[in-house]
C-alpha positions as CSV (number, residue, x, y, z in Angstrom):
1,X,-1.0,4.2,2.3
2,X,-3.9,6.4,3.1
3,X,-6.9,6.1,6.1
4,X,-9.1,4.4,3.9
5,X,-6.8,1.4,2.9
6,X,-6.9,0.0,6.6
7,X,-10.8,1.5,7.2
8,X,-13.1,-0.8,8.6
9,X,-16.5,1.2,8.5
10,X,-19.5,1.9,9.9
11,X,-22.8,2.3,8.0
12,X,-25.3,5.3,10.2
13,X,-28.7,5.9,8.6
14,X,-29.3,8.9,11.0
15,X,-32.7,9.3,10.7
16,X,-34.1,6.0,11.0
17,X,-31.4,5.3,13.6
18,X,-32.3,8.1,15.7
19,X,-36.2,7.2,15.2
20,X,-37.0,11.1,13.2
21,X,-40.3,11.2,11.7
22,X,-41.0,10.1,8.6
23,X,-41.8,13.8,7.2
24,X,-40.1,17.1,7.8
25,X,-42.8,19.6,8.7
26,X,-40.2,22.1,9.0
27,X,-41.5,23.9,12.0
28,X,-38.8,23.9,14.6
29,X,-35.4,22.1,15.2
30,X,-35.1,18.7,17.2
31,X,-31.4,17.8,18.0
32,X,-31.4,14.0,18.0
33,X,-28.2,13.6,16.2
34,X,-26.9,14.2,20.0
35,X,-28.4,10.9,20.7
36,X,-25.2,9.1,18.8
37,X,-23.0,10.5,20.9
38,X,-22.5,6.8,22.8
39,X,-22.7,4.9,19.6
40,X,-19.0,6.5,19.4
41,X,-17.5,4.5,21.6
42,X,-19.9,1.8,20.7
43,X,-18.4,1.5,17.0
44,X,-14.5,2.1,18.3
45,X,-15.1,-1.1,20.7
46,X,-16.3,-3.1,17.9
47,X,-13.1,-2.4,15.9
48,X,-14.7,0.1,13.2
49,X,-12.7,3.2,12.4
50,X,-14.4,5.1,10.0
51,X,-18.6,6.2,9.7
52,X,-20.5,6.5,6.6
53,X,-23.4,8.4,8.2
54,X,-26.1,9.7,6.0
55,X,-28.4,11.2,4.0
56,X,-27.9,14.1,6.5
57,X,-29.0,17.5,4.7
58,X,-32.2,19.0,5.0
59,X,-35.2,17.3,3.2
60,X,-39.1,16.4,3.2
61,X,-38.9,12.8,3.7
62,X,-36.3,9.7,3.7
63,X,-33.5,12.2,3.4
64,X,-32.6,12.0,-0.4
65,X,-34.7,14.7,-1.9
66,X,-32.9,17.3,-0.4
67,X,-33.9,20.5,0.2
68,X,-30.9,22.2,1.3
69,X,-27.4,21.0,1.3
70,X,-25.8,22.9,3.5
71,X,-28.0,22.7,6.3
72,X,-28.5,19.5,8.8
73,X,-32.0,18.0,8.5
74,X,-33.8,19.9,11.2
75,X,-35.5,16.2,12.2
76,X,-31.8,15.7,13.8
77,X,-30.2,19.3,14.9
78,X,-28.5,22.1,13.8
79,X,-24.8,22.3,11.8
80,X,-23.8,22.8,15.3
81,X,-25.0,19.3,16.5
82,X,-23.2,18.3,13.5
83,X,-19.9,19.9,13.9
84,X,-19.6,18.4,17.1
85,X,-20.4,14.8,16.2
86,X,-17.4,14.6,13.7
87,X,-14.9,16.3,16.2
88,X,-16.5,13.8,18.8
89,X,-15.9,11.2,16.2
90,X,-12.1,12.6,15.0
91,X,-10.9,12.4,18.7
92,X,-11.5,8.8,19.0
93,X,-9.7,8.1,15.8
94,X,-12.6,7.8,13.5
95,X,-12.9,9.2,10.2
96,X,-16.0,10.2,8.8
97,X,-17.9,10.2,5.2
98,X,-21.3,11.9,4.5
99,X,-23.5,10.6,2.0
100,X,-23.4,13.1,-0.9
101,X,-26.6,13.2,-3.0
102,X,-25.6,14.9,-6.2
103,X,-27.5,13.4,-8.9
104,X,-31.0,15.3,-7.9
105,X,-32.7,17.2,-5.8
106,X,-36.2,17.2,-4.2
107,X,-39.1,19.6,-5.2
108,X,-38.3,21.9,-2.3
109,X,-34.7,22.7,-3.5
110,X,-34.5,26.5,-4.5
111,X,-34.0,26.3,-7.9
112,X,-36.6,23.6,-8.6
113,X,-39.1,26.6,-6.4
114,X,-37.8,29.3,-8.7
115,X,-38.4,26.6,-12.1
116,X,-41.9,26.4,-10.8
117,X,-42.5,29.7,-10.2
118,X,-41.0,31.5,-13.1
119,X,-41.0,28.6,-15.5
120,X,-39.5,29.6,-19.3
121,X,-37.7,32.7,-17.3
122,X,-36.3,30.9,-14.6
123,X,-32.1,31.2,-14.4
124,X,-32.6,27.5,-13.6
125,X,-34.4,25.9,-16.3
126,X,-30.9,24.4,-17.5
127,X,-29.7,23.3,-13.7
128,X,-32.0,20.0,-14.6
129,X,-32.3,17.3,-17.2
130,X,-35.1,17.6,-20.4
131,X,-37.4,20.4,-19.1
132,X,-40.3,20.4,-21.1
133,X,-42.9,22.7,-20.9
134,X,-45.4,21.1,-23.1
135,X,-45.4,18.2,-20.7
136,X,-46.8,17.7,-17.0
137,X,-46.9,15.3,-14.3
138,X,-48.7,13.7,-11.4
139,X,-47.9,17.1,-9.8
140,X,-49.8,19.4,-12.2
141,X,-46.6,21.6,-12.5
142,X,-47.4,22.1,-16.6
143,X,-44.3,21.0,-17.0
144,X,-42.2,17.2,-17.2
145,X,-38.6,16.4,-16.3
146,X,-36.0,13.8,-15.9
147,X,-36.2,12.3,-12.6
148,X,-34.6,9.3,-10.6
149,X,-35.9,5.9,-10.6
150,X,-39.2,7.1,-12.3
151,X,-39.9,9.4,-9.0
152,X,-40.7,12.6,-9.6
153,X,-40.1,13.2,-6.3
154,X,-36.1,13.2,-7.0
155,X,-35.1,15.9,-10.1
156,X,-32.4,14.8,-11.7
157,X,-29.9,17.9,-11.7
158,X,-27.9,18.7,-15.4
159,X,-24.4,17.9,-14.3
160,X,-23.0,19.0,-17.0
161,X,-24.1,22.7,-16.6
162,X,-20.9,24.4,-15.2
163,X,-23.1,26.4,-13.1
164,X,-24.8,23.3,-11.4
165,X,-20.8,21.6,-11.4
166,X,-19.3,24.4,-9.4
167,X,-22.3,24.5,-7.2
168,X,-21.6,21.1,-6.2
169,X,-18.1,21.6,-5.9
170,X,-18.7,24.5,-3.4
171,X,-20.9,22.6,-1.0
172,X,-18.0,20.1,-0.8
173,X,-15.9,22.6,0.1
174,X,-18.5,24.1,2.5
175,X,-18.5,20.7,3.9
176,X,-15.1,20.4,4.9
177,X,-14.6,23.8,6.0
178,X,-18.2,23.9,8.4
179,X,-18.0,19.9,9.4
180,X,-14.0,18.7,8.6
181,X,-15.9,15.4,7.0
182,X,-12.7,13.2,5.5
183,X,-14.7,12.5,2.1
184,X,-18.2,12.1,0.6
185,X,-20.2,8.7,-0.6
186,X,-22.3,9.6,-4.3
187,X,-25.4,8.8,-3.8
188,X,-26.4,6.8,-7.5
189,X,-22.8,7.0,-8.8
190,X,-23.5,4.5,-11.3
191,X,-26.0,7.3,-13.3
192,X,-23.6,10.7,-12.4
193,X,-22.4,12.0,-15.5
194,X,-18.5,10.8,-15.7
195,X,-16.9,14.5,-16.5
196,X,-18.6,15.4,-13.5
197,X,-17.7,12.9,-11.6
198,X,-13.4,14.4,-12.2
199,X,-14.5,17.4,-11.1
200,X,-15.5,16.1,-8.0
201,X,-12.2,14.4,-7.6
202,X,-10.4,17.2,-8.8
203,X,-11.9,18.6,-5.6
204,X,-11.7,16.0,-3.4
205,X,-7.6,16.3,-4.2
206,X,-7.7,20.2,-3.4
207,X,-9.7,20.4,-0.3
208,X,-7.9,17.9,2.3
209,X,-5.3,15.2,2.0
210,X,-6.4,11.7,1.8
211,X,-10.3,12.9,0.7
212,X,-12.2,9.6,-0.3
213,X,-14.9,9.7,-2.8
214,X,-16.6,6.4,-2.6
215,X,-19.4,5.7,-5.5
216,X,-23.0,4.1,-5.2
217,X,-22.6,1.1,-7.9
218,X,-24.5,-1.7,-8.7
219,X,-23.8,-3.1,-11.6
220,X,-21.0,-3.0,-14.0
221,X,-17.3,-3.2,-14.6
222,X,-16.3,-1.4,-11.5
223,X,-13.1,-0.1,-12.8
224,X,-15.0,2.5,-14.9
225,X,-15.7,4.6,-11.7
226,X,-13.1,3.6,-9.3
227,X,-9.6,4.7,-10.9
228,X,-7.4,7.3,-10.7
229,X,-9.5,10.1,-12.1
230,X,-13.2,9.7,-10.8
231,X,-13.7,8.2,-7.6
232,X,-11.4,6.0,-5.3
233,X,-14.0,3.3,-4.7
234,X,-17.5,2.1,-4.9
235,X,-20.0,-0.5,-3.4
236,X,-19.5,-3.8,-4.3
237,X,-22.6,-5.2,-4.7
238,X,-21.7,-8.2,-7.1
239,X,-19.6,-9.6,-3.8
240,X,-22.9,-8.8,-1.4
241,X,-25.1,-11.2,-3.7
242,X,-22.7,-13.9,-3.8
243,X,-21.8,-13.7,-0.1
244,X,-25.1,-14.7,1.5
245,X,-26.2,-16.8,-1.8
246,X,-23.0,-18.6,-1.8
247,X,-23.8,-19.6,2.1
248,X,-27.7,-20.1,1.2
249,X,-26.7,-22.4,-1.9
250,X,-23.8,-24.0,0.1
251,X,-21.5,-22.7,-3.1
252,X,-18.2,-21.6,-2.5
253,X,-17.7,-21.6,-6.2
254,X,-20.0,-18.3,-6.5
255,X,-17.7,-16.7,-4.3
256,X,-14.7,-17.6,-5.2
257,X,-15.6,-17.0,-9.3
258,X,-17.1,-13.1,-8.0
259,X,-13.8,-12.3,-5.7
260,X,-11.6,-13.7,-8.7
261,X,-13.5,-11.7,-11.3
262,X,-13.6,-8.6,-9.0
263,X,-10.0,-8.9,-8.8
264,X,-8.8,-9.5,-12.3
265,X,-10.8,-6.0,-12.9
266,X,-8.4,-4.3,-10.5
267,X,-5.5,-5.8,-12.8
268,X,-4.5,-8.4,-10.1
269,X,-2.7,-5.8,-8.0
270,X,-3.6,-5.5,-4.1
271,X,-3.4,-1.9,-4.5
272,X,-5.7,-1.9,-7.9
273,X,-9.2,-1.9,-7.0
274,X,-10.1,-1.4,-3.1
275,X,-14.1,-2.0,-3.1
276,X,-16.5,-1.5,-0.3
277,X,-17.6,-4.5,1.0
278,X,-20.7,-4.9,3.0
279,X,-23.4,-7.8,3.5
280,X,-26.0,-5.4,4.5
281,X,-27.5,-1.8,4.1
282,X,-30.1,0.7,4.3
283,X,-31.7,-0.9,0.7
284,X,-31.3,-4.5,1.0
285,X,-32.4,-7.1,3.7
286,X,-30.1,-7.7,6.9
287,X,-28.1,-10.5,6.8
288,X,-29.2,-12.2,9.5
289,X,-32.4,-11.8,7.7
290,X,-31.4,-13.1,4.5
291,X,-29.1,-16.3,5.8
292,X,-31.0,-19.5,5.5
293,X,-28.6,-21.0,8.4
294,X,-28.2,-18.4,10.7
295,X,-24.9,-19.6,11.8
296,X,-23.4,-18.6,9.0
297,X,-23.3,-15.2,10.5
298,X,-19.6,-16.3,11.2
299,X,-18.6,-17.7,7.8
300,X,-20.1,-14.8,5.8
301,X,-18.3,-11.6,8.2
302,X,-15.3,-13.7,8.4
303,X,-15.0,-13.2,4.8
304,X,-16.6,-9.6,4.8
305,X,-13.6,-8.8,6.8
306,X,-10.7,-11.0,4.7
307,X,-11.5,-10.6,1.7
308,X,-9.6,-7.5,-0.8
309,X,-11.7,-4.7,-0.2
310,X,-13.0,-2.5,2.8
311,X,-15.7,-4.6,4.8
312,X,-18.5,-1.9,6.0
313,X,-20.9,-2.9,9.0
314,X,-24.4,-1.6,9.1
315,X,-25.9,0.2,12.2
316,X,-27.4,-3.4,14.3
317,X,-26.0,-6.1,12.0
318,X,-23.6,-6.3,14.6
319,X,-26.2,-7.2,16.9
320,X,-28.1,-9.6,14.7
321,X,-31.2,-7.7,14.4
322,X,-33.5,-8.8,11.7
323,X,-35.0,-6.5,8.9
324,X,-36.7,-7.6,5.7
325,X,-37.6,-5.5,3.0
326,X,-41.2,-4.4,2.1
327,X,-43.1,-3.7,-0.9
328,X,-43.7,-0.2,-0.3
329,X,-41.0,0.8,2.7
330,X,-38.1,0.3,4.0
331,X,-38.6,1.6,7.2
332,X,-37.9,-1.8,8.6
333,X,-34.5,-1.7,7.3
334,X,-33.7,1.5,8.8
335,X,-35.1,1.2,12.3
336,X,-34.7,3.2,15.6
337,X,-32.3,1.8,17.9
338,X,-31.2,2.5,21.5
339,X,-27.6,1.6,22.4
340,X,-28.8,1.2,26.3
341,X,-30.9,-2.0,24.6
342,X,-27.9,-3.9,23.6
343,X,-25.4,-3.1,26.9
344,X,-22.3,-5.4,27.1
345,X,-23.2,-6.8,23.9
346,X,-19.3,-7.7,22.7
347,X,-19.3,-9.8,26.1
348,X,-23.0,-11.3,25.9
349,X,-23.8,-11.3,22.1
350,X,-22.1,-14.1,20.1
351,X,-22.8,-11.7,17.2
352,X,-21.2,-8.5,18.8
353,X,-18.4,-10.5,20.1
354,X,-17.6,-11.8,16.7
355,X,-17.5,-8.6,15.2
356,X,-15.1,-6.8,17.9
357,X,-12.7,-10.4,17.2
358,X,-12.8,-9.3,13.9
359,X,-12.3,-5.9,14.0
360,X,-9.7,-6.4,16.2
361,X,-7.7,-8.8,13.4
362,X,-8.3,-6.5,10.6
363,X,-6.8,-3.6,12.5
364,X,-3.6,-6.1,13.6
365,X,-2.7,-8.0,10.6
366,X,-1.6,-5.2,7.7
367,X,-2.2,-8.4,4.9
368,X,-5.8,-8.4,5.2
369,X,-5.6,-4.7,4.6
370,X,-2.7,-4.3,1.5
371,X,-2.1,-8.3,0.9
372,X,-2.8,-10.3,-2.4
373,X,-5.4,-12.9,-3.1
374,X,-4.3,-16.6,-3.8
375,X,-6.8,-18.8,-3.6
376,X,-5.7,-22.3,-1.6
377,X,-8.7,-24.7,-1.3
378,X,-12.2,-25.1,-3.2
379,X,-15.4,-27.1,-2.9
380,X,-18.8,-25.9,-2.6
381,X,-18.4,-26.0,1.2
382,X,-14.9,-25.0,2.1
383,X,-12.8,-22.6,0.9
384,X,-9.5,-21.0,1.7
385,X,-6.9,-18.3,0.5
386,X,-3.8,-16.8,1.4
387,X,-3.5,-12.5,1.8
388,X,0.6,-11.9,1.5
389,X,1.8,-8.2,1.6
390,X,5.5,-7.1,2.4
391,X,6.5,-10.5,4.3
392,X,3.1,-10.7,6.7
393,X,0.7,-13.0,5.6
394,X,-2.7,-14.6,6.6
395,X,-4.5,-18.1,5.8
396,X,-8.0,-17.9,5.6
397,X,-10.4,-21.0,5.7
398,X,-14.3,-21.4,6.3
399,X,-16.6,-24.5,6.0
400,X,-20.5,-23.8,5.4
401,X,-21.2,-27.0,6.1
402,X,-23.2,-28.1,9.5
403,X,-19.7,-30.7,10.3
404,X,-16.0,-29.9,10.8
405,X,-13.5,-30.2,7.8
406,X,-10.1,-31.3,7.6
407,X,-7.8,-29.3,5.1
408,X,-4.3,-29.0,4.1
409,X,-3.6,-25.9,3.0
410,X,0.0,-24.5,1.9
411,X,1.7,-22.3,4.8
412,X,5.3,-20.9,4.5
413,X,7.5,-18.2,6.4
414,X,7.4,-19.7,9.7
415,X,7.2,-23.1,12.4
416,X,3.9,-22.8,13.3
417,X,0.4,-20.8,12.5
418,X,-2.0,-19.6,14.9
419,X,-5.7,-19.2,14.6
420,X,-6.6,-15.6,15.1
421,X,-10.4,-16.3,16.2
422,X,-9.5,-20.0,17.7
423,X,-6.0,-19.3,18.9
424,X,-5.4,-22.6,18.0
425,X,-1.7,-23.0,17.2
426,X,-0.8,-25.4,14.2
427,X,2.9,-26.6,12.9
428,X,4.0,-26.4,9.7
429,X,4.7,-29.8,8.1
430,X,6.8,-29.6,4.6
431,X,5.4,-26.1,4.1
432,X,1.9,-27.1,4.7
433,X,-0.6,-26.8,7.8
434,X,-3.3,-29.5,8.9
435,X,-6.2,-28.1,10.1
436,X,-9.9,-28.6,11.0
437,X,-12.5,-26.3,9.9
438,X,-14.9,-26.1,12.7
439,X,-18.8,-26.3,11.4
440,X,-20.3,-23.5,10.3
441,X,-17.2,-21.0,11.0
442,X,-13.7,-20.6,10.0
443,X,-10.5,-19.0,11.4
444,X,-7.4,-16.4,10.3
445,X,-4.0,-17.8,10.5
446,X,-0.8,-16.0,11.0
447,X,2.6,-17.0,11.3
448,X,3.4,-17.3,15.2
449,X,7.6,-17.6,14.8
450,X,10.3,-18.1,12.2
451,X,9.8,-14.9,9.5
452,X,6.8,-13.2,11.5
453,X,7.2,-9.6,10.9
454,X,7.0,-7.1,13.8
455,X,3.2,-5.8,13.0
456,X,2.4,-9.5,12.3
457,X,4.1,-11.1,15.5
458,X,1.7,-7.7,17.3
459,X,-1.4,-9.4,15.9
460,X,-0.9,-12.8,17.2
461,X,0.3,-11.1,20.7
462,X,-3.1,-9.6,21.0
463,X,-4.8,-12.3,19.2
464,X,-3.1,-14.5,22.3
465,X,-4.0,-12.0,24.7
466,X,-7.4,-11.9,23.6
467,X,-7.9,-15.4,24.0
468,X,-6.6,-15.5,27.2
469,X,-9.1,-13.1,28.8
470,X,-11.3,-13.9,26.9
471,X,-10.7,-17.7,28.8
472,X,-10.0,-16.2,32.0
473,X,-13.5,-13.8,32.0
474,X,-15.7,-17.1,30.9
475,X,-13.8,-19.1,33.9
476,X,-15.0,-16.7,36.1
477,X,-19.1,-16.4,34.6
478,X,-18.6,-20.1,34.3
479,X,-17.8,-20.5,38.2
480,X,-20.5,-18.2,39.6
481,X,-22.9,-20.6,36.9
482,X,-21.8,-23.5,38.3
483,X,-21.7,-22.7,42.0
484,X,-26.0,-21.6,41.4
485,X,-26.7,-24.5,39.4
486,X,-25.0,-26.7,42.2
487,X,-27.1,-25.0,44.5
488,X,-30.9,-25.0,42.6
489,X,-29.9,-28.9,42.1
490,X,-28.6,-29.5,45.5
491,X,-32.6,-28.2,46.3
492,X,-34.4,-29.8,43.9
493,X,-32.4,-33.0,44.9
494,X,-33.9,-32.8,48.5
495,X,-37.4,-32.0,47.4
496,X,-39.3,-35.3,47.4
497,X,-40.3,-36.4,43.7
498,X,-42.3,-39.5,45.0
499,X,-44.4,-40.8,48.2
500,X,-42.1,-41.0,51.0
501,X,-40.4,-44.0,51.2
502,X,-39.9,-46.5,54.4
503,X,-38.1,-44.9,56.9
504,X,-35.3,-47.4,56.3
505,X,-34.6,-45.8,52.9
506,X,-34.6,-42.4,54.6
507,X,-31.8,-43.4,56.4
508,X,-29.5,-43.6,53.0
509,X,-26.6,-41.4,53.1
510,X,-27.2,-38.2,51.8
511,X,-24.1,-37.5,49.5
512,X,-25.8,-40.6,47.4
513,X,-28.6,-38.6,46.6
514,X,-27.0,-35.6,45.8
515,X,-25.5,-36.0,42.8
516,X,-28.4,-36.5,40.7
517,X,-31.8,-34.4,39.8
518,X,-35.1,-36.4,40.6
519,X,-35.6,-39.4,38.7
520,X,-38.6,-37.5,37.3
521,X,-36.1,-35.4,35.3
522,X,-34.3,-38.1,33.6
523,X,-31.3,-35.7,33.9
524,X,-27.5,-36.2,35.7
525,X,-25.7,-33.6,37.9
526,X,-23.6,-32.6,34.9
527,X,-26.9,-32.1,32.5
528,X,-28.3,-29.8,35.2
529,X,-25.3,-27.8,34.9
530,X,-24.6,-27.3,31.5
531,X,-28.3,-26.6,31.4
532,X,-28.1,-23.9,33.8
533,X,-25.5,-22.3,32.1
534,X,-27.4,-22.3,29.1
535,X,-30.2,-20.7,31.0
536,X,-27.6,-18.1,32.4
537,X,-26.5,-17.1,28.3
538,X,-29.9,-16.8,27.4
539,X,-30.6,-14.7,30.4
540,X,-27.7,-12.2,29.3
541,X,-28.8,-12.4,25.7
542,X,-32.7,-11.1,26.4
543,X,-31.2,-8.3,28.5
544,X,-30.1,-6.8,24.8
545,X,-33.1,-7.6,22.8
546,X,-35.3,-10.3,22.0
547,X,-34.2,-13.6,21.5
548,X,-35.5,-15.1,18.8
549,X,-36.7,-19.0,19.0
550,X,-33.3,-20.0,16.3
551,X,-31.3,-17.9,19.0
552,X,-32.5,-20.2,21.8
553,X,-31.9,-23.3,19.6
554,X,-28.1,-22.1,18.6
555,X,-27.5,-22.2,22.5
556,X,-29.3,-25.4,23.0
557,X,-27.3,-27.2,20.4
558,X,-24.0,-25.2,21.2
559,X,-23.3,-23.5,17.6
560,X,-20.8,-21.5,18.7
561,X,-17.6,-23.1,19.4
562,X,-16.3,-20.5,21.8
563,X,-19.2,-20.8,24.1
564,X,-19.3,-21.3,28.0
565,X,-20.9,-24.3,27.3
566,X,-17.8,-25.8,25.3
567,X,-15.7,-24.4,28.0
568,X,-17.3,-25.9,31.2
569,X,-17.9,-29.6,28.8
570,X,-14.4,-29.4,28.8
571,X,-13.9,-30.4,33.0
């Protein structure tokens, strides 16, 4: 067992996060990197414990044409600034990957200068791929070259030069002797030369215990880069497609048939293939952006964080922000955020709060980390699997649809389940549980007694606690709601709605009038409350960002079933 098998991450894009310009003009050092310094505690108390922060190394632009890899980007500090934000980030028990960008270099890098300048005699014509002097490019250089994605912006470096190989292999080292980073994510994996890539691991097994290599993948039979002699993982971007499509298409089936598939590659072993699982990045749309039904936020991160693999969260998903992907930028993928714009967020934003549940589970229950995948139940709107691992278990169910599902889904090793996220506690009947699938959500169940293991009776203890203040924290917002919106009704009750009537009618008691808003409202007592309390939510949700008009709605029709408003229905 190693860091990374129980990691849940945390995806940084540093200079877009920390709002650096757009161009390095390489004329002085600004140390913004500092600025993350409170999103440290930020990603601990949302249940992440591991970053994936980059590109971070000197360059001209978006941080991938690097100039110089064994410098921080001067747009965010000095290696100082970064020194101190991975011991910052090792005392609170996160581990830390930079974003390795091996395949090329940009323009600036010094043996692309020296290629330029000394062309046929330059030491480091070979250091990059099909240098042809008879050619030229948009650049006038007199000269053409293999580059990345058909940018000539991005030299693609000849990997299998040993010189260009051990160079590599030295700024990893540099990297863990100057920053103690805990392993690297290739940047374009899926086009790095494979003989290079075992030299990186070769590496990565010299310079510090447990070192993960994790591989930018898009396509493919996975298995080809993440075994035991290349790299330990890569992105798994066959299960990001059919997470939001499968919610968007209300079709389980696509994610079922990808998890199944993805799993059959690892050779149906828990410890086989250990992907990285995200629904977002710094390349694709955010999810909230991409999700027809926005509340199947819950659904889709309740399987990001169940499923086999290591779920990853990406800087503001957590939040809900939105981000959709332009023609010719992404800058609206990678925007600047301030932490101080989202305060109390895991207590005001159903988003946030979700997350930190989540996190929370993950780190509890050791079967969503090392368990196996049996899949229970399957239709285009439910679905449901087991995760078993050493005696602990977990039952995982969700329902896309917009109303509540009943299921009976195979439970053994104990009386009675309990709901993780609900806390719901359900018997086991003839080595089955009965439960219902709230709308639009889903829930993790654990054993509660009868075969529970130690770490899994832990997880329901905290689950349970969690619950329980959780319960005792809305009882109290829910009070100090109630007692205002008693009071504003109590006035508007008084204030006259009509011409005053005869004085006879003045006469009426008072505590019959009370109860009920004007007649002009068409409301009852109990409508202005709950409708106060709604206003109260929505009040705490603008204080960390705008609230969008499907944000208003979601409180107005009570999506989320662990609301206030559920809670003070409930008297």
């Amino acid at each position: 067992m190693a860091w990374y098998d129980e990691a849940v991450f945390y995806h940084i894009y540093p200079l877009g996060l920390c709002g650096a310009p757009k161009e390095n003009s390489y004329d002085g050092i600004t140390h913004r990197l500092q600025e993350l310094t409170p999103w440290i505690d930020h990603i601990a108390e949302i249940g992440c414990n591991a970053i994936y922060i980059g590109p971070l190394f000197e360059s001209v632009g978006h941080g991938y044409e690097t100039t110089d890899y064994k410098k921080l980007d001067s747009r965010l500090g000095d290696n100082e600034d970064l020194k101190n934000f991975v011991s910052l980030c090792h005392k609170k028990g996160l581990h830390v990957i930079f974003d390795g960008v091996f395949n090329h270099t940009g323009r600036d890098f010094f043996a692309f200068r020296d290629l330029k300048e000394n062309r046929e005699n330059s030491r480091y014509r070979d250091w990059y791929c099909n240098v042809n002097f008879w050619g030229n490019n948009e650049y006038n250089d007199g000269f053409s070259y293999d580059n990345w994605g058909g940018y000539n912006l991005l030299v693609k470096l000849n990997q299998r030069n040993p010189e260009v190989r051990d160079y590599i292999c030295d700024v990893i080292r540099f990297w863990v002797k100057e920053f103690d980073v805990d392993g690297i994510r290739l940047d374009a994996a899926d086009v790095l030369d494979f003989d290079f890539m075992r030299a990186l691991r070769s590496v990565a097994n010299e310079v510090k215990p447990e070192f993960w290599l994790m591989g930018e993948v898009i396509h493919g039979d996975y298995s080809r880069w993440a075994n035991a002699d290349t790299l330990h993982s890569v992105t798994n971007y066959n299960l990001h497609k059919a997470l939001y499509s499968g919610h968007n298409d209300h079709n389980y089936f696509e994610i079922a048939h990808t998890v199944k598939r993805l799993y059959d590659m690892g050779g149906n072993r828990p410890d086989g293939l250990k992907l990285y699982n995200f629904v977002d990045n710094h390349d694709v749309e955010r999810i909230y952006t991409k999700l027809n039904c926005k509340a199947h936020f819950t659904p889709v991160h309740i399987l990001l964080y169940t499923l086999p693999g290591i779920p990853s969260v990406y800087y503001g998903s957590e939040f809900a922000i939105e981000g959709r992907k332009e023609q010719f930028s992404d800058d609206s993928l990678r925007p600047a955020l301030k932490l101080s714009d989202f305060a109390d967020a895991v207590r005001t934003n159903p988003a946030t709060a979700l997350i930190a549940r989540l996190g929370e589970i993950r780190k509890s229950t050791p079967a969503l980390s090392y368990g196996d995948y049996r899949e229970l139940m399957l239709t285009n709107r439910q679905y449901a699997f087991s995760r078993n691992a050493g005696g602990a278990s977990a039952v995982v169910a969700v329902n896309n649809d917009d109303n509540d599902s009943s299921a009976s889904l195979p439970a053994g090793g104990a009386d009675t389940f309990i709901g993780l996220i609900s806390g719901n506690k359900v018997p086991v009947q003839d080595g089955r549980i009965n439960i219902t699938i709230r709308a639009n959500s889903g829930d993790i169940y654990v054993p509660l007694a009868g075969g529970a293991s130690d770490q899994v009776s832990a997880a329901v203890e905290n689950a349970v606690k969690a619950v329980q203040s959780a319960a005792e924290k809305a009882a109290k917002a829910a009070q100090t709601v109630m007692e205002s919106a008693a009071e504003k009704l109590q006035s508007e009750a008084e204030k006259p709605s009509a011409p005053a009537a005869p004085k006879k009618e003045e006469a009426a008691p008072k505590k019959e009038a009370a109860p009920a808003v004007p007649e002009a409202s068409g409301k009852t007592y109990e409508d202005g409350i709950i409708e106060g309390l709604q206003q109260a939510v929505l009040a705490r949700m603008e204080k960390n960002g705008p609230v969008t008009d499907q944000m208003r709605q979601d409180v107005k029709n009570n999506v989320y079933h662990d609301s206030l408003i559920n809670w003070i229905k409930s008297f």
